[in-house]
C-alpha positions in Angstrom: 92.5 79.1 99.4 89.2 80.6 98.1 88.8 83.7 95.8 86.9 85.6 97.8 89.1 84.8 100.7 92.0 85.9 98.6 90.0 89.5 98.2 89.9 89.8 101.4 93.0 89.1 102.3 94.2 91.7 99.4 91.8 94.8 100.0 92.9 94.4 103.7 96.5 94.2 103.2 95.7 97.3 100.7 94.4 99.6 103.5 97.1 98.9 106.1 99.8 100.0 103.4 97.3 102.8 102.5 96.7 103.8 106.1 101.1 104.1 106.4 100.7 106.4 103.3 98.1 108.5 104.4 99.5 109.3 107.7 103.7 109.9 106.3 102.0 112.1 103.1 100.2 114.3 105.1 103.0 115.1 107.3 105.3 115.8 104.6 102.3 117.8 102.9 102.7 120.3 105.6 106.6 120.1 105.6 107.3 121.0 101.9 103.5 121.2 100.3 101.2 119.1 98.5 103.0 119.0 95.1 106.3 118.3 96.2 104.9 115.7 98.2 103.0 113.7 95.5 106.6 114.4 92.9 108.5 112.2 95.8 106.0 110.0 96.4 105.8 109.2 93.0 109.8 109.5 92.1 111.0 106.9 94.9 107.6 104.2 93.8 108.4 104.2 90.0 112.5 103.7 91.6 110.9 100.7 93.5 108.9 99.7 90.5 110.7 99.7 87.5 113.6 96.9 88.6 110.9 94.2 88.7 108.6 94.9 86.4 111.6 95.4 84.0 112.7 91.7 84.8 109.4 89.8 85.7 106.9 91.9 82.9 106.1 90.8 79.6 105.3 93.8 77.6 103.6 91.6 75.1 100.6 91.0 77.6 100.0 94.7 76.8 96.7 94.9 74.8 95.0 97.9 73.3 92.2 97.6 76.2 95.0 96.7 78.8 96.9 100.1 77.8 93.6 102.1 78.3 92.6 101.0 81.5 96.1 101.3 82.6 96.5 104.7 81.3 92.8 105.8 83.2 94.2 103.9 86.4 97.0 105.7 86.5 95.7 109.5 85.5 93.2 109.0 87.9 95.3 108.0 91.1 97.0 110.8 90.5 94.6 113.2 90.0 93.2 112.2 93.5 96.6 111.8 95.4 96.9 115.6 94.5 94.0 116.3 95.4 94.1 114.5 98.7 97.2 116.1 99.8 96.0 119.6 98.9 93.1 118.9 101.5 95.9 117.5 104.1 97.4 121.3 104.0 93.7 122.8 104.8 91.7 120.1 107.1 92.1 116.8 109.7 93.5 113.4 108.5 90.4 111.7 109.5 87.8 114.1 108.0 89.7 114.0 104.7 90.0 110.0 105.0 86.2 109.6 106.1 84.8 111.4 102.6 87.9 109.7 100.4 87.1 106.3 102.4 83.9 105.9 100.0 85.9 105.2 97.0 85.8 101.8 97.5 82.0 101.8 97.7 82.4 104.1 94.1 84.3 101.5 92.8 81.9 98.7 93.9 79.0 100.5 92.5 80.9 100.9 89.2 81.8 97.6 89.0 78.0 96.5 89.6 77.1 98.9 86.6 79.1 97.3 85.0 78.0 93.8 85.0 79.8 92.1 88.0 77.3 90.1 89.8 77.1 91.2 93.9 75.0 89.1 96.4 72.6 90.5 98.5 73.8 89.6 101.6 77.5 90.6 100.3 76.2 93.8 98.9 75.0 94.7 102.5 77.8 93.9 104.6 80.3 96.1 102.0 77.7 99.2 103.0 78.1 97.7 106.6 81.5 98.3 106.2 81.7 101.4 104.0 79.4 102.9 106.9 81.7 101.8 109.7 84.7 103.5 107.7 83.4 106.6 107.3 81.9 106.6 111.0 85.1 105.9 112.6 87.6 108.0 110.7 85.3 111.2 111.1 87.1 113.5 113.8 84.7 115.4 115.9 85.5 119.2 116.8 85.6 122.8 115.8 88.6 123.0 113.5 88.1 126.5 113.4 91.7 128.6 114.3 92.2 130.6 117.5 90.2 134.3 117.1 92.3 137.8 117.9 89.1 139.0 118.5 87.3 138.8 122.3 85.4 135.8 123.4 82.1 136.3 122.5 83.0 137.8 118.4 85.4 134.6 118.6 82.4 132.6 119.8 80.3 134.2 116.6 82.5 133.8 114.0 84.5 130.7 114.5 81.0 128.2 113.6 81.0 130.2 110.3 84.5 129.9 109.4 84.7 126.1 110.0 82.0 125.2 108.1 83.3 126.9 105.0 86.5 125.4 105.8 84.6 121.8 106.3 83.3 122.7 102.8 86.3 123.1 101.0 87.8 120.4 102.5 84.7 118.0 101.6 84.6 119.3 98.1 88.4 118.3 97.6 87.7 115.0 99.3 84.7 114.0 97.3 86.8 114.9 94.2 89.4 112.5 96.0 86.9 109.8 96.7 85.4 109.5 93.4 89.0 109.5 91.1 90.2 107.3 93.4 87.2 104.9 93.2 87.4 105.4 89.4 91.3 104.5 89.7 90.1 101.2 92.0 87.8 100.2 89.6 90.4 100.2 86.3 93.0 99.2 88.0 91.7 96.2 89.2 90.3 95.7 85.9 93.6 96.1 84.4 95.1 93.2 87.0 92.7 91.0 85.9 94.5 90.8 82.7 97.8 91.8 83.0 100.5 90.6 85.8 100.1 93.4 88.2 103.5 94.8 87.9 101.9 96.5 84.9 98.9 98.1 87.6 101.7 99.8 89.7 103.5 101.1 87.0 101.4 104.0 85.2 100.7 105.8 88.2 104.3 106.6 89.2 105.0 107.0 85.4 102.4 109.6 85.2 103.5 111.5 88.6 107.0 111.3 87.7 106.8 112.8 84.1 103.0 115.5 85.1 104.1 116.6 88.7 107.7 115.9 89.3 109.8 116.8 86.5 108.4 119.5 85.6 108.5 120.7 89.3 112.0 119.7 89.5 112.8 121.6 86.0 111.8 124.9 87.7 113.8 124.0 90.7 110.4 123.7 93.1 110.7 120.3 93.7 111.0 120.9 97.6 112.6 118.0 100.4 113.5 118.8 103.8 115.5 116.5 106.3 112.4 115.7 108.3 109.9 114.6 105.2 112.7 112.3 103.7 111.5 109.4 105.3 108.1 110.5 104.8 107.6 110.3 101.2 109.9 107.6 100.9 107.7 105.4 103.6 104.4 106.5 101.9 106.3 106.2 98.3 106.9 102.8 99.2 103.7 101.9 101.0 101.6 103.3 98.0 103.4 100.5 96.1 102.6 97.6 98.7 99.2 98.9 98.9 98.4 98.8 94.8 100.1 95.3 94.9 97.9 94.0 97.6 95.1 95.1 96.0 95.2 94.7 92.7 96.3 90.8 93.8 92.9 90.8 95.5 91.1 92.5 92.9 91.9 89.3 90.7 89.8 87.2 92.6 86.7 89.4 94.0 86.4 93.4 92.8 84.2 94.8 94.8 85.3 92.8 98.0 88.7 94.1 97.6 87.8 97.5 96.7 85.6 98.3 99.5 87.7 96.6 101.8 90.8 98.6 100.9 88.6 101.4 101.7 89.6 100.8 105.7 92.5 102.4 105.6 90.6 105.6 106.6 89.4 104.2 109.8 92.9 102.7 110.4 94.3 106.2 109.7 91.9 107.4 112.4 93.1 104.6 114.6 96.9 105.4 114.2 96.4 109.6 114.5 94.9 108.9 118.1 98.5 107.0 118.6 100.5 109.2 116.9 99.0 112.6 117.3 96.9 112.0 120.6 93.3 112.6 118.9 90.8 110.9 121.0 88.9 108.8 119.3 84.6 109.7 120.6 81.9 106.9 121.4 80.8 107.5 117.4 84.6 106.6 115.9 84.4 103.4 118.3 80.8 101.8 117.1 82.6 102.8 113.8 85.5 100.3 114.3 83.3 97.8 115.5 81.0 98.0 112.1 84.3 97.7 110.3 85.7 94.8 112.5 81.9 92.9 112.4 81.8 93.5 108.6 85.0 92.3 108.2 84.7 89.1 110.1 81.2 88.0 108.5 82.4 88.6 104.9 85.4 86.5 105.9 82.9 84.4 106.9 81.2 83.6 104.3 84.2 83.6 101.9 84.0 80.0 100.2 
């Protein structure tokens, strides 16, 4: 099977474990809060991690350069997993995903600047893509809360209040977006020369140790019955998902990265499903960018 096809195959299986995570950690971020959140998600994938990389891991293949990008790979998924989930408590799934979606594109670019050689033809259908993405998983609508006040003051001020709220929330997702494309870029850097057991591993080692022991140390380390399975489904999917793509990473960088990047418009897909948002006539010609982009860079895969 061809590389490229191989990428593909990786950044898609990426956002489907991605889009599972997304949708189970911002549940649980409104159950027991953002940190807490990310401290389980972390605990229960370095739990699922450590067994086999323990036993299928040589720590020999560890270079100077491997530890480095390891080490930015995993500061830098973290950083933006907190980050993410703090904008889960204030705005909708699918505005967060849209502006954090772009990471793949971030990581693309990087790579570029970097030296990796990206086709014309290939370069436009990722922006074909990245623009589907962030078209489908936008979600429409005043977010602003119900006003006390009467109608027409309610009227006035609820435009002003959702755009600063729209703000906020697209500050901390651009801050998401760009750690996480710098996290896409290193860590597929770091499974192109290491098994990549060793890309999975310093994230959860870094959220375990920064976020939930100390947490857990001042007894804030929050779970309720309801986001047990939560963070133990998006624990575990985070895991699947950096597997997947790191394995496609090996073969095509960009390709995988910007294809992982779907999981915001399959998060937008799976809210209309789970939570009953309607999905407008714009989130619809997203999808079918995604799906046409999707289908011609398979395409054209050797």
């Amino acid at each position: 099977m061809g590389g490229s096809v191989l990428a593909v195959i990786g950044g898609l299986g990426a956002a489907l474990c991605w889009t599972v995570s997304a949708l189970c950690a911002s549940s649980a971020s409104q159950a027991i809060g953002a940190n807490s959140t990310l401290g389980w998600v972390m605990l229960i994938g370095l739990v699922i991690v450590i067994p086999p990389t323990a036993v299928l891991a040589d720590p020999r293949q560890l270079t100077p350069a491997a530890l480095a990008l390891l080490s930015a790979a995993g500061a830098s998924n973290v950083a933006g997993l907190l980050v993410e989930y703090l904008a889960f408590r204030r705005g909708k799934v699918g505005v967060i995903t849209a502006i954090a979606s772009t990471e793949g594109m971030v990581a693309a670019v990087i790579s570029a600047v970097a030296g990796a050689r990206l086709g014309l033809v290939t370069g436009l259908l990722l922006g074909l893509v990245t623009l589907g993405v962030a078209v489908s998983a936008a979600s429409p609508g005043n977010d602003a809360p119900p006003s006390e006040d009467t109608p027409a003051e309610g009227a006035r001020r609820a435009p002003a209040g959702s755009r600063r709220r729209t703000v906020h929330w697209s500050v901390l997702a651009v801050t998401a977006a760009l750690l996480f494309g710098v996290s896409l870029y290193t860590t597929g850097r770091a499974g192109q020369q290491v098994p990549v057991l060793w890309a999975v591993l310093p994230a959860r080692l870094f959220g375990s140790a920064l976020v939930a022991a100390p947490l857990a140390a001042r007894r804030r380390l929050r779970l309720t019955r309801r986001a047990l399975p939560l963070v133990a489904a998006a624990g575990a999917a985070e895991v699947l998902g950096v597997l997947s793509y790191a394995t496609g990473a090996r073969h095509d960088l960009p390709v995988a990265a910007v294809l992982a990047s779907q999981f915001a418009a399959l998060t937008a897909v799976g809210a209309y499903f789970i939570h009953g948002q309607r999905l407008s006539r714009s989130q619809f010609a997203g999808l079918a960018a995604v799906v046409a982009g999707v289908t011609l860079l398979s395409a054209i895969s050797p």
